[in-house]
Every structure is written in structure tokens, then in C-alpha cells.
KELUM-480704 format. One record per residue (C-alpha): y, x, z; residue in three letters. Coordinates in Angstrom, 2 decimals. Layout:
N
+---------+---------+---------+------+
!      c2 !      c1 !      c3 ! type !
+---------+---------+---------+------+
!       Y !       X !       Z !  ALA !
...
+---------+---------+---------+------+
END
This chain:
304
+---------+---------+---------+------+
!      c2 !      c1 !      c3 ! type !
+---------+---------+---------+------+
!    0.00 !    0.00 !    0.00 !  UNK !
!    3.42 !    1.29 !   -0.91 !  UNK !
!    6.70 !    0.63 !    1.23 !  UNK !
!   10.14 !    1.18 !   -0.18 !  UNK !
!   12.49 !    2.79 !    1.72 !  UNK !
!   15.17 !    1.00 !    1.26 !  UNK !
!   18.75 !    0.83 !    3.26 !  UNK !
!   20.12 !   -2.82 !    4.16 !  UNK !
!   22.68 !   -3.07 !    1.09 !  UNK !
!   22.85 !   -5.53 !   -2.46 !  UNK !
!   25.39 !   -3.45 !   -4.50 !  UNK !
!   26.49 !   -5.90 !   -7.39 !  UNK !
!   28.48 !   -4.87 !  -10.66 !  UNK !
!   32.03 !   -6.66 !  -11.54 !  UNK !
!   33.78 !   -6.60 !  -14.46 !  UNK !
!   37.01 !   -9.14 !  -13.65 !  UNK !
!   35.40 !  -11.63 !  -15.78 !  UNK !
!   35.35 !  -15.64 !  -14.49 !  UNK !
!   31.85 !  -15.62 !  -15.54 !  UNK !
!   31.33 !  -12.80 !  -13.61 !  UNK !
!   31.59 !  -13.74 !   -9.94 !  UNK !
!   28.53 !  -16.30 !  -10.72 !  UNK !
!   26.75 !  -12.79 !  -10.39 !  UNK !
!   28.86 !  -12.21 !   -7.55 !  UNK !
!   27.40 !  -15.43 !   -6.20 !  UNK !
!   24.43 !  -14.71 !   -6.37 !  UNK !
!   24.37 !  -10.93 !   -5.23 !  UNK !
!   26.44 !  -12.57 !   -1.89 !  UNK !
!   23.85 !  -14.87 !   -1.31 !  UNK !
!   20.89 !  -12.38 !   -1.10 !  UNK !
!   23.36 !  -10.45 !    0.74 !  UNK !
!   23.60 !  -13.08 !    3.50 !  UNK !
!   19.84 !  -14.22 !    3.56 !  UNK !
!   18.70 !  -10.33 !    3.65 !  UNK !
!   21.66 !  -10.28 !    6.85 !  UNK !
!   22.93 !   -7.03 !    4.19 !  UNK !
!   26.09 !   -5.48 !    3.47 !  UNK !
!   27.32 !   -7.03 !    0.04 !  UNK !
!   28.79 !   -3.38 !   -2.16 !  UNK !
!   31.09 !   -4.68 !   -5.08 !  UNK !
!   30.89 !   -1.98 !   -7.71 !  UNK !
!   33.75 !   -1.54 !  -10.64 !  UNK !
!   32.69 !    1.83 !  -12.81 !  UNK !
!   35.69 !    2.47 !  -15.12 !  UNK !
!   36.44 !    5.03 !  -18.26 !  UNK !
!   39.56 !    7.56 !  -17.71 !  UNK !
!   39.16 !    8.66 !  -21.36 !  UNK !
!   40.09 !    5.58 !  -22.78 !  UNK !
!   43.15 !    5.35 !  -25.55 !  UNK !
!   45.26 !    3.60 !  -22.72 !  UNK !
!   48.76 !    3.40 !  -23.35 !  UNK !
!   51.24 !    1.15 !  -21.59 !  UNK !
!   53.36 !    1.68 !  -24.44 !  UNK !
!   50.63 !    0.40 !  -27.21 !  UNK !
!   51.17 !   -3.04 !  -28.30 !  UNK !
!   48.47 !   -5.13 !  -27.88 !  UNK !
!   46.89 !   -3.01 !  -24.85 !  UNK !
!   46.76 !   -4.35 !  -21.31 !  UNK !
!   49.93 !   -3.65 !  -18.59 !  UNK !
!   47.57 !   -1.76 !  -16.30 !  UNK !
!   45.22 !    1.56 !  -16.55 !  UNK !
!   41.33 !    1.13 !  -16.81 !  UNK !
!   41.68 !    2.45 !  -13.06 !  UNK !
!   44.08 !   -0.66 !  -12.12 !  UNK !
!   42.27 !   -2.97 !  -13.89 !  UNK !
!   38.51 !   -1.91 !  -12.23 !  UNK !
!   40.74 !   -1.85 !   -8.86 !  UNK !
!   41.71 !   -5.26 !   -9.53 !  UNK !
!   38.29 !   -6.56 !  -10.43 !  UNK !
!   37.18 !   -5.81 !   -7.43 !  UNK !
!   39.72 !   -6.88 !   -4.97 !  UNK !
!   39.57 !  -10.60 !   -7.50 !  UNK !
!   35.62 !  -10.64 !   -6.34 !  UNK !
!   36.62 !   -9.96 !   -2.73 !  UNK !
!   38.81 !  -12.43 !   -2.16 !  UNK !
!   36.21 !  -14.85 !   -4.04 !  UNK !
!   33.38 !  -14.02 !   -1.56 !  UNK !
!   35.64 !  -14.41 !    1.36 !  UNK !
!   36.33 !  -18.09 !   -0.17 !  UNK !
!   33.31 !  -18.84 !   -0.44 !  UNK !
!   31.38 !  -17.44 !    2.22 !  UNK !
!   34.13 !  -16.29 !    4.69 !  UNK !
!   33.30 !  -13.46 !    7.05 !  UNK !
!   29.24 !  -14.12 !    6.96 !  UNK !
!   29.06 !  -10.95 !    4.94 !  UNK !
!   30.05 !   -7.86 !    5.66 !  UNK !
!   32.14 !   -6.34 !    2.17 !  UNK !
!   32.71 !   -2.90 !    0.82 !  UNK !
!   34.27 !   -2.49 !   -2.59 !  UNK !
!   34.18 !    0.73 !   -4.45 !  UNK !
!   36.05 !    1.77 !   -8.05 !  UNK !
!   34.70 !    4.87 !   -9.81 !  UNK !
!   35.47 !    6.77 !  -12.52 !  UNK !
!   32.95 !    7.83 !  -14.82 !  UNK !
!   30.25 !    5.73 !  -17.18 !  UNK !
!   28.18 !    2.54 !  -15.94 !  UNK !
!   24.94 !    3.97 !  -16.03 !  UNK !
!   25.73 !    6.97 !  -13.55 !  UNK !
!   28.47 !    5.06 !  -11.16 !  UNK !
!   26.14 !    1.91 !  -10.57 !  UNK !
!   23.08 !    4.57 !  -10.50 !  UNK !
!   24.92 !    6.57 !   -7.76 !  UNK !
!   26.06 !    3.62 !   -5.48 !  UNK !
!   22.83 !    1.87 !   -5.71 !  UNK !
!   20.47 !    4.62 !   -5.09 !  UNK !
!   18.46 !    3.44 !   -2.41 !  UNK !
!   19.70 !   -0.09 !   -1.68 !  UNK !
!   18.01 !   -3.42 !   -1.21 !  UNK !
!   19.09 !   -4.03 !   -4.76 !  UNK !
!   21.35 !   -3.91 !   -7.65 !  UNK !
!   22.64 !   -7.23 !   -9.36 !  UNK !
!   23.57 !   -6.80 !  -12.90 !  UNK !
!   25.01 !   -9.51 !  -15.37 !  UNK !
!   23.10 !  -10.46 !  -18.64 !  UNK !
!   25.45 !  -10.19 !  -21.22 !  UNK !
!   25.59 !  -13.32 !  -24.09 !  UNK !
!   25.37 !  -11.00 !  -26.60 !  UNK !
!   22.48 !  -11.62 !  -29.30 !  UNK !
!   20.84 !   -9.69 !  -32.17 !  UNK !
!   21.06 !   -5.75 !  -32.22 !  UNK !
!   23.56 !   -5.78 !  -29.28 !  UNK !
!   21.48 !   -7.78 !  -27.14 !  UNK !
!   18.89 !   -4.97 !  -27.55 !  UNK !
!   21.54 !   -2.32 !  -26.98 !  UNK !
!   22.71 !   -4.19 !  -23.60 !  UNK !
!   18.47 !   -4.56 !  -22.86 !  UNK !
!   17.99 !   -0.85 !  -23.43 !  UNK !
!   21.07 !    0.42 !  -21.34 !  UNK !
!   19.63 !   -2.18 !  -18.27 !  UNK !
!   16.09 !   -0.78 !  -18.98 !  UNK !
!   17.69 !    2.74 !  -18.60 !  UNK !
!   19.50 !    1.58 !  -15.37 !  UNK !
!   16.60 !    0.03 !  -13.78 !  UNK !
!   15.02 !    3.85 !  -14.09 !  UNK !
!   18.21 !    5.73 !  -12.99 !  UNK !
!   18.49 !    3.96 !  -10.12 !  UNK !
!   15.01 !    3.59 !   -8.54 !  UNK !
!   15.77 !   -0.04 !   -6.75 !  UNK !
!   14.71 !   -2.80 !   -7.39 !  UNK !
!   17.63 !   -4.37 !  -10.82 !  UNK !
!   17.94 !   -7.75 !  -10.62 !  UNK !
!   19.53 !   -9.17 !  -13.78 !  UNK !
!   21.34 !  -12.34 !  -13.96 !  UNK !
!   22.33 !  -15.03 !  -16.77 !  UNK !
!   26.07 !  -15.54 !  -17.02 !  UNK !
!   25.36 !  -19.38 !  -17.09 !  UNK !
!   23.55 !  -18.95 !  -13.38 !  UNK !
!   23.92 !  -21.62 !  -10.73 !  UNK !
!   22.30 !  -21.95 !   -7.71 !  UNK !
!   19.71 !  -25.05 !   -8.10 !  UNK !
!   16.03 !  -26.29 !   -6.62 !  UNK !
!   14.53 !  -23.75 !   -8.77 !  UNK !
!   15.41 !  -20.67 !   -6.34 !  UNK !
!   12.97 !  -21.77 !   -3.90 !  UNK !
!   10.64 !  -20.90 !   -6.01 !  UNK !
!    9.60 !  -17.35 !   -7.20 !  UNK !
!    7.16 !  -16.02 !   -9.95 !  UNK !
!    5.46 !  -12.48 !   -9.85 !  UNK !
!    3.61 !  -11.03 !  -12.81 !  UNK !
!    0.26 !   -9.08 !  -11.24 !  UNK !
!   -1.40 !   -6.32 !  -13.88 !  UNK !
!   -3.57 !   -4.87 !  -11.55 !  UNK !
!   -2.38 !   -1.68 !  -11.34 !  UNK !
!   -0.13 !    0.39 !   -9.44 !  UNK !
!    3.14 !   -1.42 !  -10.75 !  UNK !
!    2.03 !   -4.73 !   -9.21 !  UNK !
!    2.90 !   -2.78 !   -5.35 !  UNK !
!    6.24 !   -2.69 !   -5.47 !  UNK !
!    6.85 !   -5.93 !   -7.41 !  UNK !
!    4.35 !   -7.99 !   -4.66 !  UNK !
!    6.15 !   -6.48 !   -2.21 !  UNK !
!    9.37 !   -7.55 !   -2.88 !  UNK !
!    8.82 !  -10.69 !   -4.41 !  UNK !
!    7.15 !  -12.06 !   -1.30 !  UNK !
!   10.09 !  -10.31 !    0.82 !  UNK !
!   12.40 !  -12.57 !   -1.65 !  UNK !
!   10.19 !  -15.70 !   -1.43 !  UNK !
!   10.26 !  -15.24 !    2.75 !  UNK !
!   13.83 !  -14.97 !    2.88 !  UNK !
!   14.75 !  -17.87 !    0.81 !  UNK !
!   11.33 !  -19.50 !    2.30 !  UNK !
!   10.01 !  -20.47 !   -1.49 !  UNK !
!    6.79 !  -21.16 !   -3.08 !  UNK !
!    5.60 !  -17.37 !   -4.66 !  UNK !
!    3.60 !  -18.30 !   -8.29 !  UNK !
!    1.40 !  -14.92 !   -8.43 !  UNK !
!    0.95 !  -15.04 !  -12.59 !  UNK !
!   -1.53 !  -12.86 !  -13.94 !  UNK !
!   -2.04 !  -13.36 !  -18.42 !  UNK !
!   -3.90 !  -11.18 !  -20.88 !  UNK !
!   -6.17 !  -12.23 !  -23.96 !  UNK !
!   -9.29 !  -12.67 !  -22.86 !  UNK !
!  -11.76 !  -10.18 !  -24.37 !  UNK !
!  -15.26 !  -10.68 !  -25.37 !  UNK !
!  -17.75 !  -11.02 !  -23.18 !  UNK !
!  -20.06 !   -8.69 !  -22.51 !  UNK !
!  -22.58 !  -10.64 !  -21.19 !  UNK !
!  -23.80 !  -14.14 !  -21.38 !  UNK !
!  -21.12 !  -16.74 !  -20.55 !  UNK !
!  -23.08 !  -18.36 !  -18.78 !  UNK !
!  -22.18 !  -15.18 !  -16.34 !  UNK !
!  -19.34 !  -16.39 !  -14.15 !  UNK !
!  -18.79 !  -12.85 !  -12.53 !  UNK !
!  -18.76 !  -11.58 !  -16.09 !  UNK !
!  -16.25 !  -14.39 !  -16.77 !  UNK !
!  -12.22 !  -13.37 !  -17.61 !  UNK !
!  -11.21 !  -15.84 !  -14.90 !  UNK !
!  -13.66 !  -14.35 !  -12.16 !  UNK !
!  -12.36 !  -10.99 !  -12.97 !  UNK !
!   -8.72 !  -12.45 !  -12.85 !  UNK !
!   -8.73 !  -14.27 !  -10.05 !  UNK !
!  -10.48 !  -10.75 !   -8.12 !  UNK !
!   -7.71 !   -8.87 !   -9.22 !  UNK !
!   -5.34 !  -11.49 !   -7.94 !  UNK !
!   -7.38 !  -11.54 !   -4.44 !  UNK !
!   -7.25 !   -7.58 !   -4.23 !  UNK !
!   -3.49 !   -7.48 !   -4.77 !  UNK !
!   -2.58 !  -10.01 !   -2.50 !  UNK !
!   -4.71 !   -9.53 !    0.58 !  UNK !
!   -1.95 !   -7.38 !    1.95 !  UNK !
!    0.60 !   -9.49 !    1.60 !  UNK !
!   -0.41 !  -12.45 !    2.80 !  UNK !
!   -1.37 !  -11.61 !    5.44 !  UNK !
!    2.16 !  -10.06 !    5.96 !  UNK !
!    3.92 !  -12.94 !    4.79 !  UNK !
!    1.81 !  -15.52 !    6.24 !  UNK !
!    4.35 !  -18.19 !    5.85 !  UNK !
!    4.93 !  -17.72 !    2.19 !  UNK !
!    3.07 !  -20.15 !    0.30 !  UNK !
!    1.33 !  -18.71 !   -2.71 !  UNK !
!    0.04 !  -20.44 !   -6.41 !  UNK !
!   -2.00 !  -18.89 !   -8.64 !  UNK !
!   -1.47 !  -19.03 !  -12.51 !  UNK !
!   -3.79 !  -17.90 !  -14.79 !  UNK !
!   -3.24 !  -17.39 !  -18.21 !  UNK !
!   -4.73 !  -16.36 !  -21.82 !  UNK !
!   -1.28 !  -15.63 !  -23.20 !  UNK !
!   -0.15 !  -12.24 !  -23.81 !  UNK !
!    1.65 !  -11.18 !  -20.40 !  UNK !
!    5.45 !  -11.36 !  -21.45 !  UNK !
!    4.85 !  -14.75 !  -23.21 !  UNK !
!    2.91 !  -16.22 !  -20.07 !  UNK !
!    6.21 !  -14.86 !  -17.70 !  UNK !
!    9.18 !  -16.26 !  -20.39 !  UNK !
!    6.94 !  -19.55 !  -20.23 !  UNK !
!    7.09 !  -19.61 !  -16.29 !  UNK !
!   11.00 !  -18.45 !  -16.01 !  UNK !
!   11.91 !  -22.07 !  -17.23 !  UNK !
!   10.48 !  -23.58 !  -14.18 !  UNK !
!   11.36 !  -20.67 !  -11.50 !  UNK !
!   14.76 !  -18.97 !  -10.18 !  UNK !
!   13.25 !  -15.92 !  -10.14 !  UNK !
!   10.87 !  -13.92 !  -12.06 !  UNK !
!    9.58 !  -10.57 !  -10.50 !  UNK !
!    8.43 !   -7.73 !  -12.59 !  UNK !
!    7.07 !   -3.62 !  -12.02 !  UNK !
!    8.22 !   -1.39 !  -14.28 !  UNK !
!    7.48 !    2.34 !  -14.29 !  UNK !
!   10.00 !    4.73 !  -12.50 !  UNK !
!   11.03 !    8.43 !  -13.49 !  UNK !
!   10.41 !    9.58 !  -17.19 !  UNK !
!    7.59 !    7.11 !  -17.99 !  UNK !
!    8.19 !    4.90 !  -20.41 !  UNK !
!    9.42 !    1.18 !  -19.51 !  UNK !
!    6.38 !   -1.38 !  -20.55 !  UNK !
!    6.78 !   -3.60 !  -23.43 !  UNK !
!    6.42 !   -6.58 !  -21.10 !  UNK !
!    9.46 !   -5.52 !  -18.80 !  UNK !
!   11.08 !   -4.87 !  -22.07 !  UNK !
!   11.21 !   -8.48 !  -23.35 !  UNK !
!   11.13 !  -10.06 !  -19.57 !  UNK !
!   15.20 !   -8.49 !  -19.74 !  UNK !
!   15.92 !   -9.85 !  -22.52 !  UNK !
!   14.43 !  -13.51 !  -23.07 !  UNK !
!   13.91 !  -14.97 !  -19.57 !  UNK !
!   15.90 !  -18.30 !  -18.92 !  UNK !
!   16.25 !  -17.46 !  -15.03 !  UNK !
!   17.25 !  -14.01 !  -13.20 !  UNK !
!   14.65 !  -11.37 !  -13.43 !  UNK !
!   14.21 !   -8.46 !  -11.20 !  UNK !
!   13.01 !   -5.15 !  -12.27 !  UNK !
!   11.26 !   -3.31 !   -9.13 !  UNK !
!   10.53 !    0.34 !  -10.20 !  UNK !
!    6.89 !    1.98 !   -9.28 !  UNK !
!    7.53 !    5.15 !   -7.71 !  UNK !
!    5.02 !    7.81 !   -8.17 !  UNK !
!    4.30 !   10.01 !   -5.29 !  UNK !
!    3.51 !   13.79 !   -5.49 !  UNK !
!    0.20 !   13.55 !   -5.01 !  UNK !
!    0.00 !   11.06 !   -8.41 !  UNK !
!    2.32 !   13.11 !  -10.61 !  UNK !
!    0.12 !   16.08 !   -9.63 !  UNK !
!   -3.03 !   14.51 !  -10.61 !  UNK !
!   -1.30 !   13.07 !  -13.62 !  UNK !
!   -0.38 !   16.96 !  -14.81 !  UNK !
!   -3.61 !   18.01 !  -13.98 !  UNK !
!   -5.38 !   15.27 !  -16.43 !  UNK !
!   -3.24 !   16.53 !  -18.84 !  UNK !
!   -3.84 !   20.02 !  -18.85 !  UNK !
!   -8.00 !   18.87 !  -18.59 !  UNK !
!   -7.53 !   16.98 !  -22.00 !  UNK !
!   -5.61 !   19.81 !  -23.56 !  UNK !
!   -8.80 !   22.32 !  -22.75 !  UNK !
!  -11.01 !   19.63 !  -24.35 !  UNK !
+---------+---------+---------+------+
END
């Protein structure tokens, strides 16, 4: 079993947008059910062809503008939710990807807005995320513009593989589910493959062998989180397909993804960009004793 080490803080991105303090919203209110410090985060460019003096440019530096952006999402969480959560706003100079990976490194989680966008950019914008979700090594949790809190957000959706991604991912989606005391949907897809053996076979059966995978990965955590109430959903739909299909009826969708140089799986990949609801990205860590063993294999099947 794997425990992140995590400090009690939900660092959230704002860009002085109206659309985005509904990503404010909803980085405040994990901030006040996790009893966190809320971090508002405004990364800004220095090298940017500001000029107060150019027509058509705004009256204030990129600098004044990210300062404003921030103190605008302040003032909205303190309308909203008063004092219940404790505030911290930061402006930084330097790109998105290294500010938000800086200030988020090791915090309960980093909110993120989707962006509208669609075609080619929306797979630039899914790519830079993707990146992020790897720089940072917290759990990303990425949120539609269009987000409102609803009946949906009690109940959360975790996508089990069976392998070492599924730790990190169980563990905080039932830490999630606790905390907003929702239903957990533990969804576990893949084509079914022939059978090697008689159907008539059930432990040679795709849903036996499911549904053990499903037991093994859970045991821990319910037993930790007795009070969470989980579903199982099995499916013969490719993975991402069977997770897209279950965002439309969750407010949350909880995903592993590799963390370091690995590459990020095809099924995190499209979870970013095509899920209906917010998705978070929880990143595996490898220890030392698995990136030895992994260098090791390598250097075996280069003697081969």
C-alpha cells in the first residue's frame, strides 16, 4: 500500500476570468471539507510586448494584472465562504507549467480550469495539463468552465487497472468520497479476451478475474474507509470509453497516471480531454527500489 505524503493545502490556478472563480469554487470547497489552506496561484510572463503606451493593450503590466486576479478571487471566496478558509495568494513570474509546478509540489491538490478550446488547441491545452500533472507530482484535478456544484458530487467514480497506478488513485478517491460522504463507483473495463478454457469455467471467466482484481485493490481501503459506500461497474468497453460513459452520471472521475519520465497512458490522455465532469489526475510515484529493478530489467533484456 502506498501513502502520499501530502501537506494540508488545495493550490488552485486564476486567471481574472468570471468563468474562472467557478474553479475557484470548487478548489474552496475541497479546501473547507479537507479543513485545508485554500493557495490562489496567478503565474504571469515579464517578457511580454507590454506597453502602456500601445493602443489596444491593457492599462496595467502582466504583473498588475496577475496581482489583480488574485486579490478579485480573494475577495470572491471571502463572499462566499467568509473566514471558513484560511487564504494565501501568491503572483509569480515565470511560465505556468513551472510556477503552478513549484507552489503545488506536495499539496493536497492542484485545481486547474479546462479550457473551451476544441480541435488542435484542445490537444495543446490536454498535453500542457498532462505535462503539469507530471511536474507536479499531486494529485491535478481539472475542472469544466461550465462547473456547478449539483447532486452529482456525492458521487465519485475510480477507474481500477490492476496495477500499481490504481494505489494512489484508490487512495484518494475514497479520501474524496469520505470527505464529501459520497457513493465511490470502483469501474474496472477492458475487452474481454478469449477464453482459454471452457466457458463453462467461471474462474476462467473475464468477470471472475475482474471482479478479483477489484476485491484485491479494495480490501485496503475499505476497510479504511468503512463508511464509504462502494459500487462496482464492470465493463467490456475499452477503459477510457467505459470512464467518459460514467463521467455523465458522477462529479468526479478519479484516474492514475504514471509519474516522473514515464509516459502518460492513453486512457488518462483522453479522460483530460472528453470527460463531462471534473477529473483528477493522481500521479503513481515510483520508489527507489522500483526504478532500480526497472533499470536492472533493462540492462537484462539488452544482454539477451
Amino acid at each position: 500500500m502506498s501513502e502520499m505524503t501530502t501537506e494540508p493545502v488545495v493550490v488552485v490556478e486564476v486567471d481574472g476570468s468570471a468563468e474562472d472563480l467557478r474553479v475557484v469554487d470548487y478548489a474552496a470547497a475541497e479546501a473547507l471539507r479537507a479543513g485545508a489552506e485554500l493557495v490562489l496561484v496567478a503565474p504571469y510572463s515579464a517578457h511580454s510586448s507590454f506597453s502602456p503606451m500601445t493602443p489596444g493593450y491593457p492599462p496595467k503590466s502582466p504583473a498588475e494584472l496577475a496581482d489583480a486576479a488574485v486579490r478579485a478571487a480573494v475577495a470572491h471566496v471571502r463572499h462566499r465562504d467568509g473566514y471558513g478558509v484560511q487564504l494565501a495568494g501568491i503572483t509569480e513570474e515565470g511560465s505556468r507549467l513551472r510556477v503552478l509546478a513549484h507552489v503545488a509540489r506536495k499539496a493536497r491538490m492542484l485545481v486547474i480550469g479546462r479550457s473551451r478550446s476544441r480541435g488542435p488547441q484542445r490537444v495543446v491545452q490536454t498535453q500542457a495539463n498532462l505535462t503539469l500533472v507530471v511536474r507536479a507530482g499531486c494529485p491535478v484535478v481539472v475542472v469544466p468552465l461550465s462547473w456547478k456544484p449539483t447532486l452529482l458530487d456525492r458521487k465519485v467514480a475510480v477507474g481500477i487497472d490492476g496495477t500499481a497506478l490504481s494505489a494512489e488513485a484508490l487512495e484518494f478517491a475514497f479520501g474524496i468520497a469520505a470527505s464529501r460522504e459520497a457513493d465511490l463507483i470502483a469501474v474496472h473495463a477492458g475487452v474481454p479476451a478469449e477464453p482459454a478454457f471452457s466457458d463453462e469455467d467461471p474462474e476462467c471467466s473475464w468477470i471472475s478475474r475482474a471482479d478479483h482484481i477489484l476485491s484485491e485493490n479494495l480490501a485496503p481501503w475499505t476497510s479504511r474507509f468503512p463508511q464509504v459506500r462502494v459500487t462496482r461497474f464492470l465493463s467490456g468497453r475499452q477503459p477510457a470509453a467505459a470512464l467518459v460513459h460514467e463521467s455523465g452520471d458522477v462529479g468526479l472521475v478519479v484516474v492514475g497516471a504514471h509519474g516522473g519520465a514515464l509516459p502518460i497512458d492513453p486512457v488518462t490522455r483522453r479522460a483530460m480531454a472528453a470527460m463531462t465532469c471534473p477529473v483528477a489526475i493522481v500521479p503513481h510515484r515510483v520508489t527507489k527500489a522500483a526504478r532500480a529493478g526497472r533499470r536492472t530489467d533493462v540492462m537484462i533484456g539488452g544482454d539477451s
